[in-house]
C-alpha positions in Angstrom: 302.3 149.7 45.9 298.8 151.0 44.0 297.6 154.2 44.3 294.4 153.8 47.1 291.0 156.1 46.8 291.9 158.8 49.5 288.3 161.1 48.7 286.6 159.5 51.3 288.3 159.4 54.5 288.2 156.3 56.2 286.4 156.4 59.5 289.0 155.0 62.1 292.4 153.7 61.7 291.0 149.9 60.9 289.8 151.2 58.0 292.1 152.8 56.3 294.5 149.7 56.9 292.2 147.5 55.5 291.2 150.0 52.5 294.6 149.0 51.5 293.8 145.0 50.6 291.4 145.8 48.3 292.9 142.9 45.7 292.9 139.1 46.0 295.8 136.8 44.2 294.6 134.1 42.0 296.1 131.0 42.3 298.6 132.0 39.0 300.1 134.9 41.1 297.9 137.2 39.0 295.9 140.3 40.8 293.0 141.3 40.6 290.7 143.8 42.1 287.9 143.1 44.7 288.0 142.6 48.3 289.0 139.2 49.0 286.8 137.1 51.8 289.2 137.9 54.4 289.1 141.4 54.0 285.2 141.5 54.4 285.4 139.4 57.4 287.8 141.5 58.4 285.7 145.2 57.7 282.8 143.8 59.2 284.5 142.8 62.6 285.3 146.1 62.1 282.1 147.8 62.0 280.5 144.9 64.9 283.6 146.6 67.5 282.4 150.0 66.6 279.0 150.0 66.6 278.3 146.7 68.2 276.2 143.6 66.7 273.5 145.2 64.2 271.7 142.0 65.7 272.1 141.8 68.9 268.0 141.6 69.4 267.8 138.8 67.9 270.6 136.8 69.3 269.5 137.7 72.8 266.0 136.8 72.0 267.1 133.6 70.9 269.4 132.7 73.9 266.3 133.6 75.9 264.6 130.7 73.9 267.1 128.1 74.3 267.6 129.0 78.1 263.7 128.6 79.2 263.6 125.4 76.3 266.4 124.1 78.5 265.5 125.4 82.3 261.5 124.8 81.8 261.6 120.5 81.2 264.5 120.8 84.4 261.7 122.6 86.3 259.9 120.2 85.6 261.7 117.5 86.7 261.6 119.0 89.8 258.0 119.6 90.5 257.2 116.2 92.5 260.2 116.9 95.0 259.0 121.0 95.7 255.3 119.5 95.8 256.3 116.8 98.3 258.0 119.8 100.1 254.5 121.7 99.9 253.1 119.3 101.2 254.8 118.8 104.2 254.5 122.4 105.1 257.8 123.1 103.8 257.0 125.8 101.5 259.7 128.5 102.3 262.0 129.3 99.1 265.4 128.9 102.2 263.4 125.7 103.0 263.0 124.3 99.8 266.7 125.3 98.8 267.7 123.5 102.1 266.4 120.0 101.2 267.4 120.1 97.3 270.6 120.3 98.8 270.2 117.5 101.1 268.8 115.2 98.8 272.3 116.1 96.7 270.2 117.6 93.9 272.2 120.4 91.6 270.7 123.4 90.0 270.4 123.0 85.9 274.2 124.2 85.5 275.3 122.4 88.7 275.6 124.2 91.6 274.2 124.6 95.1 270.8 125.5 95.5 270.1 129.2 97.4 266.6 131.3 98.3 266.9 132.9 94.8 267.3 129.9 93.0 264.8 128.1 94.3 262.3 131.3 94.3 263.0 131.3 90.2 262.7 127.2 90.4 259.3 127.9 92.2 258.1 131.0 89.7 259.1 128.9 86.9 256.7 125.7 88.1 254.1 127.5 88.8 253.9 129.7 85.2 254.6 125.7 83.5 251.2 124.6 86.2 249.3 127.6 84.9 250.1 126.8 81.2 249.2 123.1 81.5 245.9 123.9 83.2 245.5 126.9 80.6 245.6 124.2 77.7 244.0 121.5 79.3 241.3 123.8 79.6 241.3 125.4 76.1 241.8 128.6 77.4 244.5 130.7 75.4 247.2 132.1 77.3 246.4 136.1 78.1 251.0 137.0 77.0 250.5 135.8 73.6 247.2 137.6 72.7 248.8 141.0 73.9 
């Protein structure tokens, strides 16, 4: 086995095992030195477990994105039955809730309407209502000036 570069000390026992496959094997049976693909997959699924995803912002900014892209045209959807609710004085969240149910109608990821879902169902139409008046208005929504 080669001699490995013990001056710096590895920082956790992961490390220092895979210090130690610091050479890749050509196709000939040759070595040569160089961290093979593998081994840099490997040291940085290291450093993700101990200190975590360096972009963890990002990814949960975007999963923000593609959640509202997906829930907002669902809310949507929606409206005409909740107005229709409105309209007929039925305007408590429980209410509402209550007769999605009965009409057999499934949240976005297909469960049984409750008081919070349907207060977020009802938060989320009326912020979509607001922007769609906003813009058929011209005027420019206050969150994205700030």
């Amino acid at each position: 086995m080669g001699s490995r570069d013990i001056s710096r000390p590895s920082p956790c026992v992961g490390c220092t095992v895979l210090s130690g496959f610091n050479s890749s094997i050509n196709p000939d049976g040759a070595t040569h030195p160089g961290p093979t693909q593998a081994t840099i997959a490997a040291r940085v699924l290291v450093e993700v477990l101990l200190e975590g995803n360096p972009h963890i912002e990002k990814a949960a900014q975007r999963s923000r994105e593609v959640r509202a892209g997906l829930a907002d045209p669902f809310a949507w959807d929606l409206k005409p039955l909740v107005d229709a609710c409105r309209k007929v004085g039925m305007d408590t969240q429980a209410g509402i809730a209550h007769h999605l149910n009965d009409l057999q109608k499934t949240t976005r990821r297909g469960g049984k309407w409750s008081q919070p879902t349907a207060r977020r169902l009802l938060i989320r139409i009326d912020r979509l209502t607001e922007a769609r008046n906003r813009a058929a208005h011209g005027v420019e929504d206050d969150r994205q000036t700030k």
